[in-house]
Every structure is written in C-alpha cells, then in structure tokens.
C-alpha positions as CSV (number, residue, x, y, z in Angstrom):
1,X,46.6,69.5,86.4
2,X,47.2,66.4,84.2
3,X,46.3,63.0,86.0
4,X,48.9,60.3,84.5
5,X,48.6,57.6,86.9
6,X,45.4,55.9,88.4
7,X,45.2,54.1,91.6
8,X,44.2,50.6,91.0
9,X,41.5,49.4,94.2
10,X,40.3,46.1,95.1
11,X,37.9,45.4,97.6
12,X,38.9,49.0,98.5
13,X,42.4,48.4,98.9
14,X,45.2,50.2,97.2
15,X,47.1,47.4,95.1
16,X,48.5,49.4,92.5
17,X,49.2,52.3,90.2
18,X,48.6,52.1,86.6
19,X,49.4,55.2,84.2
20,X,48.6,55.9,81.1
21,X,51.6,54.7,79.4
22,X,50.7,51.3,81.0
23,X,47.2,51.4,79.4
24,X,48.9,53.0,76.0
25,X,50.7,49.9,75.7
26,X,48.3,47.3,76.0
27,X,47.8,48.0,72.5
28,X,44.2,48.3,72.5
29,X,42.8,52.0,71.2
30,X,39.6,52.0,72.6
31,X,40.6,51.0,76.2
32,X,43.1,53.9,75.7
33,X,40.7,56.4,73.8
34,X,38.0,55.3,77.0
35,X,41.1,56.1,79.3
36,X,42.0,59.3,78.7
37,X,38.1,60.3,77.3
38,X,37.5,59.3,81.7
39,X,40.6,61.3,83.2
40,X,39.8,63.8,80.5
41,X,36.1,64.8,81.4
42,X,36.8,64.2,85.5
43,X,36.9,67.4,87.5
C-alpha cells in the first residue's frame, strides 16, 4: 500500500491532511526527497 497523504497533528489534534503532491510543490527537493525517503522506509 502506497501512503499519499499524511495527517498533519498539533498538540495531538488532527488539523489537516497534506499529500505528497502538496509537499512536491513547495518546490523544495530535499523536503520532498526526505518526504517520500520517511513514507518510503515506514512499515
């Protein structure tokens, strides 16, 4: 199973869902490389 989206806590609260298109877009490689490396290695 692929994750694509990540919930997004604070103060262990649900406030959002980001996916990796949302990271992707940001523009910035190694926040996206550190993304998916994360999901990637997490099982």
């Amino acid at each position: 199973t692929k994750v694509r989206r990540v919930p997004v806590l604070e103060d262990g609260q649900l406030v959002g869902i980001i996916s990796q298109a949302d990271v992707a877009a940001t523009g910035d490689d190694d926040v996206t490389g550190d993304l998916v490396e994360i999901i990637s290695t997490a099982s």
